[in-house]
C-alpha positions in Angstrom: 0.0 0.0 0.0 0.7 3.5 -0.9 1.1 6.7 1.1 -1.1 9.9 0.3 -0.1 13.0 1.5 -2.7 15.3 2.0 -1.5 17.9 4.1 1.9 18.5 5.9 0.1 16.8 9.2 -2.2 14.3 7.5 -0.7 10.8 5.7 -3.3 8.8 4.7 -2.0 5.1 5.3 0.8 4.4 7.2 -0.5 1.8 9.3 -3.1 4.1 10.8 -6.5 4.0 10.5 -7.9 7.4 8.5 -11.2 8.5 7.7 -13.2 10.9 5.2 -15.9 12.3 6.8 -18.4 14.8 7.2 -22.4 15.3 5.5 -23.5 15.2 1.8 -23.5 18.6 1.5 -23.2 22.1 2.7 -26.2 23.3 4.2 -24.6 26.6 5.4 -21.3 27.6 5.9 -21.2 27.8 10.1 -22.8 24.3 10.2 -20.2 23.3 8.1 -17.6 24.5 10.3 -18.9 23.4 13.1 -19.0 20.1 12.1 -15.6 20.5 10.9 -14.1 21.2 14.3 -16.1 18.7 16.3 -15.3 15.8 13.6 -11.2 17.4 13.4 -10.7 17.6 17.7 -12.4 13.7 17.8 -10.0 12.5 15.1 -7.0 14.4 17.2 -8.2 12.9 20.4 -8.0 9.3 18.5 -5.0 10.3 16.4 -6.6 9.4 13.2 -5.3 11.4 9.9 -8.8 13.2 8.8 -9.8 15.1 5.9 -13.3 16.7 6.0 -15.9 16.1 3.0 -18.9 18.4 1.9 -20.3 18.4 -1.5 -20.7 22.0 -3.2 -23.0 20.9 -6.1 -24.5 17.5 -5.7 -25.6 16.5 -9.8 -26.4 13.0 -9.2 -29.6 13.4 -7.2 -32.4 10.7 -7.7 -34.8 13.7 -8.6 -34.7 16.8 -10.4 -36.3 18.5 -7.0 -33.3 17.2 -4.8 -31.0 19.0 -2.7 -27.7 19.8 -4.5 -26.5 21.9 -2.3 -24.8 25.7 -1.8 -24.0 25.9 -5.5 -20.3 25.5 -7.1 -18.8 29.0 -6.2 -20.5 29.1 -2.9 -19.9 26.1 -1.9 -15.9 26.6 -2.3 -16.1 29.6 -0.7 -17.9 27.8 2.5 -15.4 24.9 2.2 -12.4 27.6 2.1 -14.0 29.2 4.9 -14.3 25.3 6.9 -10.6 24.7 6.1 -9.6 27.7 7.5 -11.3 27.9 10.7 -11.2 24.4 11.7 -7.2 23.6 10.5 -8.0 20.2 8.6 -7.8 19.5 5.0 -10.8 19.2 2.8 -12.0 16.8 -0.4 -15.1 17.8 -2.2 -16.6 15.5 -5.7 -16.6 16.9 -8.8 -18.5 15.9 -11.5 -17.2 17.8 -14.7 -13.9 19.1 -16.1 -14.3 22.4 -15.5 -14.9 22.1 -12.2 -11.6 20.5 -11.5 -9.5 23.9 -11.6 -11.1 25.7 -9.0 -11.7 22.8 -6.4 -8.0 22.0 -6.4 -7.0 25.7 -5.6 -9.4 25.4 -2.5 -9.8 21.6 -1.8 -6.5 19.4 -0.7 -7.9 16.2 -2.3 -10.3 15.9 -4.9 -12.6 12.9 -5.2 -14.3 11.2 -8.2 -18.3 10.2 -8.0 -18.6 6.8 -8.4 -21.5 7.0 -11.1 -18.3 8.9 -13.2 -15.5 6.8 -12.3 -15.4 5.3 -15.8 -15.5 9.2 -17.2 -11.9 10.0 -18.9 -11.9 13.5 -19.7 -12.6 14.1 -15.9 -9.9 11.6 -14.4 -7.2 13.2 -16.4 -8.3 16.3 -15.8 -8.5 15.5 -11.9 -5.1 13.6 -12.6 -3.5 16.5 -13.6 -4.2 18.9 -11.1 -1.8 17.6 -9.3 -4.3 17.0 -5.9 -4.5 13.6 -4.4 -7.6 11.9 -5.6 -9.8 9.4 -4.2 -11.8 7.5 -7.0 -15.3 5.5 -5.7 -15.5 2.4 -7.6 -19.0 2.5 -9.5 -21.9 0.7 -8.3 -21.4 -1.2 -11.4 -17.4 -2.0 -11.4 -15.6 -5.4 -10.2 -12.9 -4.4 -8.1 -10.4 -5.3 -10.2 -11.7 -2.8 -13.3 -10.6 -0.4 -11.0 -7.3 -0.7 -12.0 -8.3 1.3 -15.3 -9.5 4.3 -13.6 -6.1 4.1 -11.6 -4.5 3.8 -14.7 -5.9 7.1 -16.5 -4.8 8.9 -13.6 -1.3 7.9 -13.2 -0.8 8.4 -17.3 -0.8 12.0 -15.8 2.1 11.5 -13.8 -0.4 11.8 -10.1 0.3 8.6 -8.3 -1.7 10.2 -5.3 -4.3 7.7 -5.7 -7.0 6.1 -3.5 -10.1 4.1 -4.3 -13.1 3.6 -2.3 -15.3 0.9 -2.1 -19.2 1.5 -1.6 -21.1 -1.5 -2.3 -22.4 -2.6 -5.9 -25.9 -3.0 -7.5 -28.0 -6.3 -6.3 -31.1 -5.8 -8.4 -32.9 -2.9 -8.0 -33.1 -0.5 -4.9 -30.3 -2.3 -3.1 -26.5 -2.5 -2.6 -24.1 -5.2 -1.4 -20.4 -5.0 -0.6 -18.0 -7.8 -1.9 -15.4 -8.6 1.4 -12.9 -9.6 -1.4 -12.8 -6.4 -3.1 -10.9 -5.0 -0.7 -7.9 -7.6 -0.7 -8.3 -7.2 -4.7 -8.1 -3.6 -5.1 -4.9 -3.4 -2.7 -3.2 -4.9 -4.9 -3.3 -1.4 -7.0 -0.9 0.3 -4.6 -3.7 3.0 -3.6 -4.9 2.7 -0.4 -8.3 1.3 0.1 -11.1 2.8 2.0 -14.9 1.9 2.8 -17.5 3.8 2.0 -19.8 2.9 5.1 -22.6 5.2 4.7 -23.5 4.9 0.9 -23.0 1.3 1.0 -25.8 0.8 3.3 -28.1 3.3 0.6 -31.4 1.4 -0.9 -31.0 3.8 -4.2 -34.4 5.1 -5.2 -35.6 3.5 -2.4 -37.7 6.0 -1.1 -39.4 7.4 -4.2 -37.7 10.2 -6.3 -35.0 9.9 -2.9 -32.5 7.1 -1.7 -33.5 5.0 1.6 -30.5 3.5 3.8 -30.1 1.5 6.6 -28.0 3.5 8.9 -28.2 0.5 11.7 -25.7 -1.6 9.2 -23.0 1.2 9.1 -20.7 -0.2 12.2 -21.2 -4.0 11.2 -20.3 -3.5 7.7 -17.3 -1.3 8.4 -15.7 -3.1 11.3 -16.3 -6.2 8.8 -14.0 -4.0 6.1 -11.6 -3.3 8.2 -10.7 -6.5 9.3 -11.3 -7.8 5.4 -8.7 -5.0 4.8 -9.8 -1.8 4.3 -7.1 1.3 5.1 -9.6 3.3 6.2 -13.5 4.4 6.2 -15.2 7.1 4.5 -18.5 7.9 6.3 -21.3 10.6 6.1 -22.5 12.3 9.2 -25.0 15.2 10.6 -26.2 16.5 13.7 -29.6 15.3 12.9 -29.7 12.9 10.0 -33.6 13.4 9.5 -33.8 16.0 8.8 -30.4 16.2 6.5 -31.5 17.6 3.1 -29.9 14.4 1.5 -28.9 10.6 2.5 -30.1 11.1 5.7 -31.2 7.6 5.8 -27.7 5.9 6.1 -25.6 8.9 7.8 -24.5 8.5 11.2 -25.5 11.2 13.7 -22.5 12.9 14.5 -22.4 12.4 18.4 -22.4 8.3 17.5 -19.0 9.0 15.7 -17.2 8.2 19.0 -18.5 5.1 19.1 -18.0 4.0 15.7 -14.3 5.1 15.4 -13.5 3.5 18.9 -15.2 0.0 17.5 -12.9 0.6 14.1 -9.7 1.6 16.1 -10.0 -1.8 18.1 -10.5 -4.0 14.9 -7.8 -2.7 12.6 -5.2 -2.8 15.6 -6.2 -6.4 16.2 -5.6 -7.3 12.4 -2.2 -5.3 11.9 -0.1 -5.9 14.3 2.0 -3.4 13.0 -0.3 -0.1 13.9 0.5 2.3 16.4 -0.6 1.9 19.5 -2.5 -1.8 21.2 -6.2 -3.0 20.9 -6.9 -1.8 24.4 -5.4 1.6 24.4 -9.3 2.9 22.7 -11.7 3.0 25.2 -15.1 3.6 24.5 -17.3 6.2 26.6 
């Protein structure tokens, strides 16, 4: 496995657990932040690299009526505002070329829909930014085809590469995750992380929106982590319910404890090599 460097403080692998985190999407610019610095003092507490996620301009809703967020400029400008205030880095998705210049003079990572992950133009454009990416392998992808979307990006000369895993398509309105996929993708270099939130999504499962089942986040991604995942990418809100989007499978943002405490003592039990010993993570 690789090493990203994200930020002069932040490594993403390294035999430590890391997580992406934070909600869909920016609702306003002080929830933001405040999320931000409650999610970046837990992950110093724990000692666990973290880079903070909002979406700017979500355009792969279910519906044409859907939430997408603060807009593209906006939503920067609240994300510039986040990584300032709170001192952690932050990764937003973008979905089309253009877009790719102005999130890497803001955003210290850059991260690749999973619906697009197939999309050239924008890999290479990503690729050649010069950001670390992380690429979400489509719903639709074997885990090893994700070796070509690693592929197009390194042709650019970037080799800051990881690829996230978040379940693939079982029929419709549901999504299962492949334990093997993790051992398979691994062997790309890139460190490997589990998308815990939208792997648990029903898609279009609650008419013109996604349904989830939140209450399978911490099962599935203590299972990744000891199938051999790096590290978890994970949604959260204050009050998923009444989250604009994917409230259904976010975790509510005082449970995050919890969940990183459960992951902490799994992926020190499996790697012997991590800092610090299973029983150095207590849970409240």
């Amino acid at each position: 496995m690789s090493t990203l460097h994200v930020a002069p403080n932040v490594i993403l692998g390294a035999d430590r657990l890391f997580l992406i985190a934070g909600p869909c999407l920016i609702e306003d610019a002080q929830a933001t932040t405040d999320m931000a610095l409650r999610l970046g003092d837990l992950c110093a507490e724990l000692a666990i690299p973290f880079v903070f996620k909002a979406s700017c301009d979500k355009a792969n809703r279910t519906s044409v009526t859907a939430a997408r967020g603060p807009g593209w400029e906006a939503g920067l400008e609240a994300l510039g505002r986040v990584k300032a205030a709170a001192k952690v880095p932050v990764i937003t998705d973008v979905h089309e070329t253009w877009q790719v210049p102005s999130a890497a003079a803001v955003c210290d990572m850059l991260q690749i829909p999973a619906f697009l992950c197939r999309q050239t133009d924008l890999l290479l454009a990503a690729g050649e930014s010069g950001r670390p990416l992380n690429i979400k392998k489509g719903q639709f992808l074997s885990p090893a085809d994700m070796r070509y979307p690693v592929e197009k990006v390194r042709a650019t000369g970037n080799a800051a590469v990881a690829v996230t895993e978040r379940g693939f398509c079982l029929g419709y309105g549901n999504l299962v995750v492949d334990m093997r996929g993790f051992a398979t993708m691994a062997r790309l270099g890139c460190p490997v992380l589990f998308d815990a939130t939208h792997s648990v999504q029903l898609p279009g499962g609650a008419g013109g929106a996604s349904g989830g089942q939140r209450e399978f986040v911490a099962p599935l991604a203590r299972a990744a982590i000891a199938a051999g995942a790096d590290g978890v990418f994970a949604e959260t809100h204050p009050d998923p319910d009444r989250a604009p989007c994917d409230g259904p499978n976010m975790v509510p943002l005082d449970q995050m404890r919890d969940l990183l405490c459960g992951l902490l003592r799994v992926y020190r039990a499996v790697r012997p090599e991590a800092e610090g010993t299973p029983g150095s993570v207590q849970t409240p």
